[in-house]
C-alpha positions as a LaTeX table, in Angstrom:
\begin{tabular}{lrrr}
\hline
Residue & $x$ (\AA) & $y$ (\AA) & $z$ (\AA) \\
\hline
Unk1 & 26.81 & $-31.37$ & $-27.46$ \\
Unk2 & 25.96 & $-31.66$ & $-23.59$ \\
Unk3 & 23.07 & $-31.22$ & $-22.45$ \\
Unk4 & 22.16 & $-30.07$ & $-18.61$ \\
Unk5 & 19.48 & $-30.58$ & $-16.48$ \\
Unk6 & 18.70 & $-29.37$ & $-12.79$ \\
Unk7 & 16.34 & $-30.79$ & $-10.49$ \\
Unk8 & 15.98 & $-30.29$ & $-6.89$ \\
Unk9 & 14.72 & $-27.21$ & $-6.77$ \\
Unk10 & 11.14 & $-25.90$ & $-4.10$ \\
Unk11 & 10.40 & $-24.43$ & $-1.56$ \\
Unk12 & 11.98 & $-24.39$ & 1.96 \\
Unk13 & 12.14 & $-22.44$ & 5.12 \\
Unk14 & 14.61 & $-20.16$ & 5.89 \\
Unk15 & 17.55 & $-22.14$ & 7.73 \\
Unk16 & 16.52 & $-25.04$ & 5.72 \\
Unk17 & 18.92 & $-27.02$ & 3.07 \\
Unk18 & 17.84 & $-28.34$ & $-0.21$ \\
Unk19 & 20.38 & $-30.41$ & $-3.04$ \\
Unk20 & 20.34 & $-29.75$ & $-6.53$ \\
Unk21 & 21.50 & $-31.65$ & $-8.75$ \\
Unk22 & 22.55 & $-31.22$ & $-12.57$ \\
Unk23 & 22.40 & $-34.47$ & $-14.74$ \\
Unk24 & 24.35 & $-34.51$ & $-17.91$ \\
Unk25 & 23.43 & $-36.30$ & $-20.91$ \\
Unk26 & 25.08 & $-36.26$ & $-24.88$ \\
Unk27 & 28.39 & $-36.97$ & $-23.62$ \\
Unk28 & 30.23 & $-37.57$ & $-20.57$ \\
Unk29 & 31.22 & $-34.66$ & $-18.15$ \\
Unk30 & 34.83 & $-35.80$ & $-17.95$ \\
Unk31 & 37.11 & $-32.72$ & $-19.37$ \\
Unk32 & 34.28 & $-30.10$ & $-18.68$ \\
Unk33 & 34.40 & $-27.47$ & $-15.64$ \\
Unk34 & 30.77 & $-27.30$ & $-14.69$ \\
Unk35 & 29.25 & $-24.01$ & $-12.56$ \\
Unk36 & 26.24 & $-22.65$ & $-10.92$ \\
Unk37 & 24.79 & $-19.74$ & $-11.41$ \\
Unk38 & 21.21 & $-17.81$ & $-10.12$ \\
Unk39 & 19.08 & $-15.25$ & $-11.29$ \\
Unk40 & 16.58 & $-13.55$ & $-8.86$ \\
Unk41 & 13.62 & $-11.85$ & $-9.99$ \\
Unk42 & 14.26 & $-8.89$ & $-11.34$ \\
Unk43 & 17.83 & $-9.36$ & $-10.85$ \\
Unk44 & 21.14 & $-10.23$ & $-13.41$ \\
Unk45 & 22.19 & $-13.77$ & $-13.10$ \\
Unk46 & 25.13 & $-14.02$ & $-10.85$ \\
Unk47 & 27.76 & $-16.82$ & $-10.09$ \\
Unk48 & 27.09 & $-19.22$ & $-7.42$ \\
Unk49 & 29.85 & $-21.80$ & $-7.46$ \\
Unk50 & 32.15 & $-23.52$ & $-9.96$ \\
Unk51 & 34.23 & $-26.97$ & $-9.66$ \\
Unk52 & 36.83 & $-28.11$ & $-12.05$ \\
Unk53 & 36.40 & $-31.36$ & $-13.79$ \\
Unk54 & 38.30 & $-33.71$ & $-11.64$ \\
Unk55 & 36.58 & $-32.09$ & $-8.50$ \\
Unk56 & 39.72 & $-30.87$ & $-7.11$ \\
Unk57 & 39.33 & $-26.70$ & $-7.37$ \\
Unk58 & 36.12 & $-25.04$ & $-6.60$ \\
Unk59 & 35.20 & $-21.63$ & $-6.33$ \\
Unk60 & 32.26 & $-19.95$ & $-4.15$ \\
Unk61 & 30.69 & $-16.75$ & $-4.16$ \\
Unk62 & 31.02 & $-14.70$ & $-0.99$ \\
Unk63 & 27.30 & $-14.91$ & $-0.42$ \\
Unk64 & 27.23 & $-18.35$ & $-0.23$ \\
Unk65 & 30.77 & $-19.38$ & 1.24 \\
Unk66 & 30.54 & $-21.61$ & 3.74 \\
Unk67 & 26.43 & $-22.13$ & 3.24 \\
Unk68 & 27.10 & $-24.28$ & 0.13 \\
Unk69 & 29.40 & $-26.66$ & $-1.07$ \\
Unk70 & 29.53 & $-28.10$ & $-4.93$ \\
Unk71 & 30.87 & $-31.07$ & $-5.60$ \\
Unk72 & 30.77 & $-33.80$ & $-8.68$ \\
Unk73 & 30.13 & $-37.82$ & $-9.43$ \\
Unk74 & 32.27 & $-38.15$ & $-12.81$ \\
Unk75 & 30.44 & $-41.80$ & $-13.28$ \\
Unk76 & 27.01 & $-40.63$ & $-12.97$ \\
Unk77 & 27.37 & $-37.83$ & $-14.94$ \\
Unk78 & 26.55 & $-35.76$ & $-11.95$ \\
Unk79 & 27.27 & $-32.54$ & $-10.24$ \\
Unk80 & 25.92 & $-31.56$ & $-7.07$ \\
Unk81 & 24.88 & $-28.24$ & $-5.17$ \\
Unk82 & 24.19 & $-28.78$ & $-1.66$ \\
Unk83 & 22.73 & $-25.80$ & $-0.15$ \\
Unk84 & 22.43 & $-25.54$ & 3.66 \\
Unk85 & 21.32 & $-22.51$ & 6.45 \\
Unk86 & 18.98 & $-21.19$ & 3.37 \\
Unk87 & 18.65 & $-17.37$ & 3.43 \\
Unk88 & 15.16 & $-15.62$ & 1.67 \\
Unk89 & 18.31 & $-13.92$ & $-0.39$ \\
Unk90 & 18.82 & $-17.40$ & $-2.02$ \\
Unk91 & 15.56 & $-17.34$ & $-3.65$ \\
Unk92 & 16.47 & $-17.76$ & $-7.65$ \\
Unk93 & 16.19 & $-19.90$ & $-10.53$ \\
Unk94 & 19.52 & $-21.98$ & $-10.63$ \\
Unk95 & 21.62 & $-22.88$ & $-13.59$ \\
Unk96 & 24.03 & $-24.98$ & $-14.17$ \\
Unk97 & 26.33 & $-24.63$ & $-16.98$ \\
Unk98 & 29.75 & $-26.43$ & $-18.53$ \\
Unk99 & 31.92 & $-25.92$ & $-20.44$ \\
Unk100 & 35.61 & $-27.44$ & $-21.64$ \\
Unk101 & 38.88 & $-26.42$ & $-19.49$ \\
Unk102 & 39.22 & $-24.20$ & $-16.33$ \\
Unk103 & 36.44 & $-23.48$ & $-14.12$ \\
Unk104 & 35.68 & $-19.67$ & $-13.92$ \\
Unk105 & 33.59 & $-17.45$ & $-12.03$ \\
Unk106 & 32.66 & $-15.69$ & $-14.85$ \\
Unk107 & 29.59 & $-16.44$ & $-17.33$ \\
Unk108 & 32.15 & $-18.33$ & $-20.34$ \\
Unk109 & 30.50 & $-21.36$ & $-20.40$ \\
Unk110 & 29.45 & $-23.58$ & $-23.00$ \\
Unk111 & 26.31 & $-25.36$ & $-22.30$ \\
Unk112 & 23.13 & $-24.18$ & $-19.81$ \\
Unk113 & 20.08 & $-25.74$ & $-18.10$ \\
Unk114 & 16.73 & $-24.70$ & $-17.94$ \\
Unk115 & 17.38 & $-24.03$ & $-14.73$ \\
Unk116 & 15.49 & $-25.29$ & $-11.21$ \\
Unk117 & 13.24 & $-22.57$ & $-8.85$ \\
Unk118 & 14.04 & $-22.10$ & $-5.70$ \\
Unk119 & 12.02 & $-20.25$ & $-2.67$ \\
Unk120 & 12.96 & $-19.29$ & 0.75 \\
Unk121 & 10.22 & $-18.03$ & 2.80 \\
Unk122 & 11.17 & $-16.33$ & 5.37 \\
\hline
\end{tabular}
C-alpha cells in the first residue's frame, strides 16, 4: 500500500510559480510511475504530467508544456511539480497518483492523494 500526499498548494498571481510536492509513505516509490493530475471546478480531472520511476521519461500535457516540469527524489520518497508563468487556467485541486510499471497519461493508476488547491488570480 502507498500512500500519497501533496502539499504546496495556495494562492499566487498570475505569472507566478509555486512547487508541489507529493511525499510517499508505506513503501518506497522505487518501481512505481507516479503522475499529476487536476480537476477544476466544475470540470473532469485531467492529466497534468507523468514521470517514470527512474526519472528518465516524462510526459506533459499541452497546456502546461514548457510552464511545468516534474521531476523525482527516489531517496526521499519524493516527486516534484514545479509550476512556473502560472495561468488563472491552472486553478485546480492537484493529485498525484502511482502506480507500478509505465507512466501513462491516462487515469490507470494505483494509488491517489487528497490532493493540494491551487488559485491563480488573475
Amino acid at each position: 500500500q502507498v500512500q500519497l500526499v501533496e502539499s504546496g498548494g495556495g494562492l499566487v498571481q498570475a505569472g507566478g510559480s509555486l512547487r508541489l510536492s507529493c511525499a510517499a509513505s508505506g513503501r518506497t516509490l522505487s518501481g512505481y510511475a507516479v503522475g499529476w493530475f487536476r480537476q477544476a471546478l466544475g470540470k473532469e480531472r485531467e492529466f497534468v504530467a507523468a514521470i517514470s520511476w527512474r526519472g528518465g521519461i516524462t510526459y506533459y500535457a499541452d497546456s502546461v508544456k514548457g510552464r511545468f516540469t516534474i521531476s523525482r527524489d527516489n531517496v526521499k520518497n519524493t516527486v516534484y511539480l514545479q509550476m512556473n508563468s502560472l495561468k488563472p487556467e491552472d486553478t485546480a485541486v492537484y493529485y498525484c497518483a502511482a502506480k507500478w510499471g509505465a507512466a501513462t497519461m491516462s487515469f490507470d493508476y494505483t494509488y491517489w492523494g487528497q490532493g493540494t488547491q491551487v488559485t491563480v488570480s488573475s
